[in-house]
N, C-alpha and C positions, 0 to 999 in steps of 0.2 A: 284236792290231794295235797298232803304237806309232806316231806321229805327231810329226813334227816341224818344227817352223815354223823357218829359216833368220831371225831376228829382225833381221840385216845386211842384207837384204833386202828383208823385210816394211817394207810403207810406208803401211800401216793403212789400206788401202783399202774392206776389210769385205767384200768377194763372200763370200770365203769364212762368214762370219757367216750373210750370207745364203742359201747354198747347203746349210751345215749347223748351223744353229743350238745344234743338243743337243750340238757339240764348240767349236764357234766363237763366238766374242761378243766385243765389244766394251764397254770397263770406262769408268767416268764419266769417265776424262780420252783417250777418243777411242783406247785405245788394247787390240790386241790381246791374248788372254785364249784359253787354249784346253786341253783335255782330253789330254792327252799317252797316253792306255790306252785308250781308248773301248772299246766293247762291238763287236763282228765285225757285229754285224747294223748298224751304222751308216754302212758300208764306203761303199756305193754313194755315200753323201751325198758324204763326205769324200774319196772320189776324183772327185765334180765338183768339192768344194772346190778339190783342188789343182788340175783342170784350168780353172778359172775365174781364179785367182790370177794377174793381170797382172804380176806379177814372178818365180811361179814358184818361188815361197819354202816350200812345201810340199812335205812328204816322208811316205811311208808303208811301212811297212816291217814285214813278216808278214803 
């Protein structure tokens, strides 16, 4: 599974941090941080991620 944040978009809102933490986080100056490969068994997280994402700025892809 490969992951990809739209960062033209991204407006460091953090759901997604919070919906998947083990691919998602946010770095000491407030700004997004994320796993681009993650492991297949994380999936479910990371597609609430992106369907939580108020801008929509996530993508998944395999």
């Amino acid at each position: 599974m490969k992951v990809t944040v739209d960062m033209s978009l991204c407006q460091d809102h953090g759901q997604c941090a919070i919906a998947s933490p083990a691919v998602f986080r946010m770095d000491d100056e407030g700004r997004l941080v994320y796993e681009g490969e993650p492991d297949a068994s994380l999936r479910d997280e990371v597609e609430e991620a992106a369907d939580v994402c108020p801008v929509q700025a996530i993508f998944i892809d395999g």
